[in-house]
C-alpha positions in Angstrom: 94.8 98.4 144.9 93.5 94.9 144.9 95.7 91.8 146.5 96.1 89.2 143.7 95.9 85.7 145.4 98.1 82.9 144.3 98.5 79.4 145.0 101.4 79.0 147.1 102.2 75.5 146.5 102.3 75.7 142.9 104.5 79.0 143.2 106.7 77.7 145.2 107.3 74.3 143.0 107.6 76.5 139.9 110.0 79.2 141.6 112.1 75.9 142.5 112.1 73.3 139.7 111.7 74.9 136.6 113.8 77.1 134.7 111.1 79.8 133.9 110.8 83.4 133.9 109.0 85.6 136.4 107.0 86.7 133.6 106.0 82.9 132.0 105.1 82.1 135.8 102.9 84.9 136.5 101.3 83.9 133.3 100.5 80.7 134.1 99.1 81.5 137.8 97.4 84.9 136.6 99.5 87.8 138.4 102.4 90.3 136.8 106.1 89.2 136.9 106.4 91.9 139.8 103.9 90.1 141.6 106.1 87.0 141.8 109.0 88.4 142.5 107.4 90.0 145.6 106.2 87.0 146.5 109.2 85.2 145.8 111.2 87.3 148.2 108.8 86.9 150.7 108.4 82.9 150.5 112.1 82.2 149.8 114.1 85.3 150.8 116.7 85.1 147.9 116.9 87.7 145.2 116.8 87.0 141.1 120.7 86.5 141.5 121.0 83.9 144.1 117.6 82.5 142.1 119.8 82.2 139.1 122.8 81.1 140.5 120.6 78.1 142.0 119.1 77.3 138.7 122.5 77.1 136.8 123.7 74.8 140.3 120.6 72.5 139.0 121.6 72.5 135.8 125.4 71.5 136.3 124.5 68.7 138.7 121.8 67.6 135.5 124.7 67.9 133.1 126.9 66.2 135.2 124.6 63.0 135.9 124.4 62.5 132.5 127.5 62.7 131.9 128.3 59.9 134.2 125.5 57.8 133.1 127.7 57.0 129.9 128.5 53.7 129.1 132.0 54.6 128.6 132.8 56.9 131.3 131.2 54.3 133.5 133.3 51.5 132.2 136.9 54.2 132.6 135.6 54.6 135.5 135.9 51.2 137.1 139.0 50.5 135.1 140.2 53.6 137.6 140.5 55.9 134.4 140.3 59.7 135.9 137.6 60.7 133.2 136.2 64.4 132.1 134.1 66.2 130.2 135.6 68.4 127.3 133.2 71.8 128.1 132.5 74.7 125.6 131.2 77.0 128.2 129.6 76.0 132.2 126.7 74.7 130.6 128.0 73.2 127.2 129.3 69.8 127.1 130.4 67.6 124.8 128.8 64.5 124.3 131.4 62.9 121.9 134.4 64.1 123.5 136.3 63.4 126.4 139.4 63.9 128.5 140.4 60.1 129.8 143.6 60.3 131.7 144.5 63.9 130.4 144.1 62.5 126.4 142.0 63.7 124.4 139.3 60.7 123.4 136.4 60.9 120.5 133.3 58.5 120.9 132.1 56.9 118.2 129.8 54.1 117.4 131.6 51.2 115.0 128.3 50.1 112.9 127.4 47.0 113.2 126.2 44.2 111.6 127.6 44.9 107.9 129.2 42.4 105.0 128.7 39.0 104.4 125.9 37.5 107.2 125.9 40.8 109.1 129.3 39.6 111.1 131.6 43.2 110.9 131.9 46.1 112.2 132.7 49.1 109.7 135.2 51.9 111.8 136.3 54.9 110.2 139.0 57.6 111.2 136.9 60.9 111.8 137.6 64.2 110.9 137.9 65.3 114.5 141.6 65.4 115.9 142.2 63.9 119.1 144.5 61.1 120.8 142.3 58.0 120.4 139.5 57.1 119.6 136.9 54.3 121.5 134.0 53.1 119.0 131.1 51.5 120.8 130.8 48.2 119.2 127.9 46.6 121.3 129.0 45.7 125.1 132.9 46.4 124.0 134.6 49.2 123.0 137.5 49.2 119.9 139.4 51.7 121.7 142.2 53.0 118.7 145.2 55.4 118.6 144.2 57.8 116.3 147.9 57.3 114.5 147.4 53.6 113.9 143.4 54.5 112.6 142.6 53.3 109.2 142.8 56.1 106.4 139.4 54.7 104.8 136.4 52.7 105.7 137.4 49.3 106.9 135.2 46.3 107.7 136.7 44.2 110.3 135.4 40.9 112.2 135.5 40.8 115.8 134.4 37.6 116.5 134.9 34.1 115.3 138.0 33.1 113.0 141.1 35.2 112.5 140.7 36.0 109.0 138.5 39.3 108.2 137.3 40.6 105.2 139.7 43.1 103.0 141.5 43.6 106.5 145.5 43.3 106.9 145.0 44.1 110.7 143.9 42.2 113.0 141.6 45.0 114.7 140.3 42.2 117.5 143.8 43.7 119.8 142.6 47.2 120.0 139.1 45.9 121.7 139.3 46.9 125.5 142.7 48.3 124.8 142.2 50.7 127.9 146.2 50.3 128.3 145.7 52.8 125.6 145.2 55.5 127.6 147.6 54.5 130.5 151.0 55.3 128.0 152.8 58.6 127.8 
């Protein structure tokens, strides 16, 4: 039986980096699966397990750097805020929901530049249930108890004079509210 030769560099980098099958590699260089494997045990020593194992490590630390690469978790973060993500499973995360302080915490995005000369911000109390809830409103965040959230769509200004349109709160006291998550 013939020898199949296969470039070890490119073996090795796709054995290491990817998330790919034995089989889709050993289409790509020209060989069977079962080639691969026995050159992966020869190049690297470690068995499909451990190979997995590694692959799922990858993909935590992945999940995990996007995860802190958030706006708001970095901005908890330096407010000293012990911040974490609400998981489904090891490898499903939510991107919208987070743990801040033990309190349950939905992100939102409060739209901007809405009403009269594009100077409000419409918020809205969503479906979800949690403690609060922090809408992104540009380089702030309108961080909200979800008991004191408006029942409808409101339109509130942030910035400038007091008054806001159709508004009876003054919503400007809730922006960088992170004392918010501090109470019991």
């Amino acid at each position: 039986m013939k020898v199949q030769r296969v470039n070890t560099n490119l073996l090795l980098h796709l054995l290491t980096q990817n998330e790919l099958t034995r089989h889709e590699i050993g289409k790509r260089l020209g060989v069977s699966g079962e080639r691969v494997r026995q050159l992966e045990q020869k190049l690297l020593g470690r068995t499909g397990r451990e190979a997995q194992l590694e692959r799922r490590e990858r993909q935590v630390r992945r999940l995990q750097a996007s995860f802190e690469e958030q706006v708001f978790v970095r901005a908890a973060k330096r407010r000293g805020l012990r911040v974490e993500p609400v998981k489904r499973g090891p490898l499903g995360w939510y991107k919208r929901r987070v743990y801040v302080n033990g309190k349950l915490c939905l992100l939102a995005r409060g739209y901007k530049n809405v009403g009269y000369k594009s100077r409000y911000v419409t918020i809205r109390k969503p479906r979800q249930q949690a403690a609060i809830c922090a809408f992104d409103v540009g380089k702030r965040f309108l961080i909200i108890p979800m008991a004191e959230m408006p029942k409808s769509t409101t339109m509130c200004k942030l910035d400038g004079p007091k008054r806001a349109y159709r508004s009876i709160r003054d919503w400007r006291k809730y922006l960088n509210n992170w004392q918010a998550f501090e109470k019991q």
